[in-house]
C-alpha positions in Angstrom: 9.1 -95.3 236.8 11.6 -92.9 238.7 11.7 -92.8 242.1 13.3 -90.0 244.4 14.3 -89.5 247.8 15.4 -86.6 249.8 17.1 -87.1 253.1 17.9 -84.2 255.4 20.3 -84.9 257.9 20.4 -82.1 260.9 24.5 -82.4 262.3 27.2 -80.2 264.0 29.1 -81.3 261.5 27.9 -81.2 258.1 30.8 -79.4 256.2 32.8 -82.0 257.7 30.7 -84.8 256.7 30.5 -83.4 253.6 34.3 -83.2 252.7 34.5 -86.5 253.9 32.2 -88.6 251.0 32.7 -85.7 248.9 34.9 -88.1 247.2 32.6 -90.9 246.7 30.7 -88.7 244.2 32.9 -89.3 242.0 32.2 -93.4 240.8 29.1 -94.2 240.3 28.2 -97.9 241.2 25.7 -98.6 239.3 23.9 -96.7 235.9 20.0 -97.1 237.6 20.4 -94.4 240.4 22.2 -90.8 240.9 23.1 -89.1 244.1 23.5 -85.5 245.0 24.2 -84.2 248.0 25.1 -80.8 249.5 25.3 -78.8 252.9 22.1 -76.5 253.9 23.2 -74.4 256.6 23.6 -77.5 259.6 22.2 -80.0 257.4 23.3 -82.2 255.0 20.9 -83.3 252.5 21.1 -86.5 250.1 19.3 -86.6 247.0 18.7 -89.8 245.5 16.6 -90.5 242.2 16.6 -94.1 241.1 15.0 -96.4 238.1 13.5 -98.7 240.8 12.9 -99.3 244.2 15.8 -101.9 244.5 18.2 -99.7 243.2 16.4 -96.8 245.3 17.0 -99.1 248.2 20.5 -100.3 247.4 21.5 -96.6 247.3 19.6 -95.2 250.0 21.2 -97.8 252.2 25.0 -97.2 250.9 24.9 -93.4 251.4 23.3 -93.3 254.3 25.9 -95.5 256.1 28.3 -93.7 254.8 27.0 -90.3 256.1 27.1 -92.0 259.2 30.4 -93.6 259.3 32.0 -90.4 258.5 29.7 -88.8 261.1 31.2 -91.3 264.0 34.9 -90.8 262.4 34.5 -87.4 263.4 32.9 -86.7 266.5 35.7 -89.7 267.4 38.4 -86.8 266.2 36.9 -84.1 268.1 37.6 -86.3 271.1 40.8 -87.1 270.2 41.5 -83.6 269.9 40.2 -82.6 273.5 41.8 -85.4 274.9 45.0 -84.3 273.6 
């Protein structure tokens, strides 16, 4: 059975986001999911379709934490930059 998952993230700072795991795309951890993800106008959106729901899981919860790291990375260097 395939399972998919689409998760629409509404940010200031998608592009930036974006560039940011951009390279991640790249390796593949594991053969029993694929992720896609792109920039919609101010969103960024993270398609994930996966062989079960542990792998859906697994994935779901290593992208998304990386969305959001790079998220707090940045909005910590916009304050850098306004406090400089």
């Amino acid at each position: 059975m395939k399972l998919s998952c689409e998760s629409v993230i509404i940010m200031d700072d998608a592009k930036a986001v974006y560039r940011s795991i951009l390279p991640e795309l790249e390796t593949t951890v594991t053969d029993r999911s694929s992720v896609d993800v792109e920039v919609r106008e101010s969103s960024l959106v993270v398609r994930v379709i996966a062989d079960d729901i542990i792998s859906m899981r697994s994935t779901l919860n290593t992208w998304l934490r990386l969305v959001q790291i790079a998220h707090d990375v940045c909005v910590v260097g916009k304050g850098a930059c306004k406090a400089a």
